[in-house]
N, C-alpha and C positions, 0 to 999 in steps of 0.2 A: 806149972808151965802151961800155956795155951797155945793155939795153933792160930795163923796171922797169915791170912793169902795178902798175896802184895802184887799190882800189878801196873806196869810200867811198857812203856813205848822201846822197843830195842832198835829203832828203827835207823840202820845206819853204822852196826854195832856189828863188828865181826865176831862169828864164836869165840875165839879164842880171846879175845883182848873180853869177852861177856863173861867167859871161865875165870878167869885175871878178878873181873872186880864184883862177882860173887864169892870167890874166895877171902876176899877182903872181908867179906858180909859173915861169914864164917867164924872170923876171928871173934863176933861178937854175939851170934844168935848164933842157933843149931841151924842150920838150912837144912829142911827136910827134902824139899823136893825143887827144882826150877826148871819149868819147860818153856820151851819158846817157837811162838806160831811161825815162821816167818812167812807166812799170804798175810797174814796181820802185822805183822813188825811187834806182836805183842811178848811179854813177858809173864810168865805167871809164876811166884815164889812164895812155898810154902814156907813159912819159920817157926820154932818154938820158940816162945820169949815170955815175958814176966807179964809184959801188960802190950798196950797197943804204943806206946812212948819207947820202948825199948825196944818192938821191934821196928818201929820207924827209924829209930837211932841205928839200927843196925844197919837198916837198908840206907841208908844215906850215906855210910862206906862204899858202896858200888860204884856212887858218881850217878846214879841212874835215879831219875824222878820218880818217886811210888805215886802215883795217878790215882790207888785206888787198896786202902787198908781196911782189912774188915776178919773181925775173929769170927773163924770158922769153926765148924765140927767133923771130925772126919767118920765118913759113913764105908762099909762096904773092906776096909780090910784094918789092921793095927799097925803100928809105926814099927816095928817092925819088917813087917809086911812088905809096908812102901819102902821103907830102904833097900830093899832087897828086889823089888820089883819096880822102882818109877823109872826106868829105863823102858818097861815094856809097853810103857801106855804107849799110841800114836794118833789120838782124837780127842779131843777137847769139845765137851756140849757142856756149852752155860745154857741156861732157862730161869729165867726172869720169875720167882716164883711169885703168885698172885695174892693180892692183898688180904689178909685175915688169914690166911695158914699157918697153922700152929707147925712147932718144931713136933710134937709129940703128936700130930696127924700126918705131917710128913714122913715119920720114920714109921709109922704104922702101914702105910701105903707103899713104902720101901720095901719093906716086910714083905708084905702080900706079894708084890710083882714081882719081888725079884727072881724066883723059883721060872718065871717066864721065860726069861732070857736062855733058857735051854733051850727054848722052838729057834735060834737061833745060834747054833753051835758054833757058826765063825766065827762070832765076836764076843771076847771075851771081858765083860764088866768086871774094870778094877775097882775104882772107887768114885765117890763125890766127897766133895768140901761142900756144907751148906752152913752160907754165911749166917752166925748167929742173929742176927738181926731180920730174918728172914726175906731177905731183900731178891737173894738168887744161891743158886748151886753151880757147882760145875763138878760136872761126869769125865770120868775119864774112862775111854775102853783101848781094850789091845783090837784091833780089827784090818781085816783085808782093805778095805775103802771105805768112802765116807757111805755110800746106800746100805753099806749093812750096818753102818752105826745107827742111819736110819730107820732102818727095818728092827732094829732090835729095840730101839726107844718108842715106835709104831705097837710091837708086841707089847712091851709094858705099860703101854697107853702113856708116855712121860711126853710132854711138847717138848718144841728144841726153839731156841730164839737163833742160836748161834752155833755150830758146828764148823773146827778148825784144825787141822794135823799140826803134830804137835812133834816137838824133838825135845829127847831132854838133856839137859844143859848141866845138872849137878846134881 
């Protein structure tokens, strides 16, 4: 099984009727994870599934447009983990990552910095999804507000394209 960030407009979508037709998505893929920005109306759904057709198939039970399909890698803790913990994130940093970065330079500079994120004890670094295809990542931290999500991707020297609170949905 692979891991499938999927991300779609929720714009309009009350939690509850959004809980409703992600459980739908359920019946068919494992939903790992799903958060939802609402300053963006955006939706972010991690899946396990077989391939990228299966988990499209899946998400297309929701009733909700996937915008944007791309197998990911998850960095920073184990599926386990996340189940146990994606309730705690509440910041979302995607970053555009830059043309010719390897996946095996990326996780080496993961490596190195993360040990950083202690000069910043408020915010607590869960994880990133970095899309295989090396197109971008998204971070996710536990934090008081968005300047210390700041200040602690500042300390690890990581850019931010986008930074967004996050709720999570399943």
């Amino acid at each position: 099984m692979n891991l499938y960030l999927i991300e779609s407009s929720c714009h309009g979508v009350e939690r509850a009727l959004l809980e409703q037709r992600l459980q739908a998505v359920e019946t068919h893929a494992e939903l790992l994870e799903a958060q939802a920005s609402a300053q963006d109306n955006r939706l972010y759904v991690v899946l396990l599934a077989a391939d990228e057709r299966a988990a499209r198939e899946a998400f297309a039970h929701s009733g909700l447009q996937a915008e944007l399909v791309k197998q990911v890698r998850l960095v920073g803790q184990d599926l386990e983990t996340v189940r146990q913990r994606k309730a705690r994130a509440n910041y979302l940093v995607e970053w555009n990552l830059p043309a010719g970065l390897t996946m095996e330079a990326y996780l080496k500079r993961k490596a190195e910095k993360s040990p950083l994120y202690a000069q910043v004890p408020e915010v607590k670094f869960e994880r990133t999804y970095v899309c295989e295809d090396m197109s971008k990542c998204l971070c996710l931290y536990d934090s008081p507000d968005e300047q210390t999500v700041l200040k602690a991707r500042e300390v690890v020297g990581a850019p931010v394209d986008h930074v967004t609170t996050i709720q999570n949905v399943r």
